[in-house]
C-alpha positions in Angstrom: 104.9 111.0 88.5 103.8 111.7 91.9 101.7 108.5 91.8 104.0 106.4 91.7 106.1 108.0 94.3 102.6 107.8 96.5 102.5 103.7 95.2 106.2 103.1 96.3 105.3 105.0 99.8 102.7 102.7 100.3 104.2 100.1 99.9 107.2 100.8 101.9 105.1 101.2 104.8 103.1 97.8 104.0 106.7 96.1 104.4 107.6 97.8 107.4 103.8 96.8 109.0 104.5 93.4 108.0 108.3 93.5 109.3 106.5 94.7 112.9 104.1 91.9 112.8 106.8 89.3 112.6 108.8 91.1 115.0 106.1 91.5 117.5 104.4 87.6 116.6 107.4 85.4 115.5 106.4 82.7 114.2 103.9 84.3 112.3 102.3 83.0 109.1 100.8 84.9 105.5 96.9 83.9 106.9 97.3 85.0 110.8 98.8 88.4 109.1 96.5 89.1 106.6 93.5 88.5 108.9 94.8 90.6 111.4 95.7 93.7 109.3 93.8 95.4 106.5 96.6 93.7 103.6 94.8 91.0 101.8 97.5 87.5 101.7 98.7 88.4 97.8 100.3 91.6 99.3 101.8 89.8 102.7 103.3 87.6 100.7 104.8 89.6 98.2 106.1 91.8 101.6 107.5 88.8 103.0 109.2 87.7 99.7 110.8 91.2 99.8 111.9 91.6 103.2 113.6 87.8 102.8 115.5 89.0 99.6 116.4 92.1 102.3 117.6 89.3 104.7 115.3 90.8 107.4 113.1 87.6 107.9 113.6 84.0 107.1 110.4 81.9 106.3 110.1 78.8 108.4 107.5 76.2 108.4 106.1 77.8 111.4 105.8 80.8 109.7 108.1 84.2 109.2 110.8 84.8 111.6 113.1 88.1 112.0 117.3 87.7 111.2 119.8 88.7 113.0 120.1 92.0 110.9 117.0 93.1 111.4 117.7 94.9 114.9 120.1 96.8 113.2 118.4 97.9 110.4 115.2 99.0 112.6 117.6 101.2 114.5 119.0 103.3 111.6 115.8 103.3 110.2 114.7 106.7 112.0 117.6 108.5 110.6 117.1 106.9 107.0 113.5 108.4 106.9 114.9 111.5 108.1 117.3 112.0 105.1 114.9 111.0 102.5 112.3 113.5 104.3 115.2 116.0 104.0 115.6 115.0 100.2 112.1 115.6 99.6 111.5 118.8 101.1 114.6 120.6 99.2 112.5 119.2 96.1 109.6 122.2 96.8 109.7 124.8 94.4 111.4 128.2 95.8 113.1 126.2 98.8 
């Protein structure tokens, strides 16, 4: 069970990695992101896929590009974390 929690966390941060990269490098395509991080191309693209379908970046033929929405969702991010970091630690036993 934890496993997959673990799997999920991982990934989570791969998306946010990649939603940096575009930030940081928009226009920014699957090859120039996979060769400058440790994610092989199959797993940028799956990121990018899911952070489109999240309306946080919009491919182009340039490469990815940040919306609108994404300012907005990288400011309440902090205090999203925090709650789900609240969540987990009233899950320890005896807490």
């Amino acid at each position: 069970m934890i496993d997959t929690v673990k799997a999920e966390v991982d990934m989570l941060e791969r998306h946010l990695h990649v939603l940096e990269m575009v930030r940081e490098n928009e226009p920014i395509g699957i090859v120039k992101m996979s060769n400058e991080s440790d994610h092989a191309r199959h797993e940028i693209r799956y990121s990018l896929r899911k952070l489109e379908e999240a309306n946080l970046i919009n491919p182009t033929k340039q490469g990815a590009v940040s919306t609108d929405q994404t300012p907005s969702f990288i400011e309440n991010l902090d205090e999203q974390l925090d709650k789900m970091q609240a969540r987990i630690a009233a899950m320890r036993p005896g807490e």
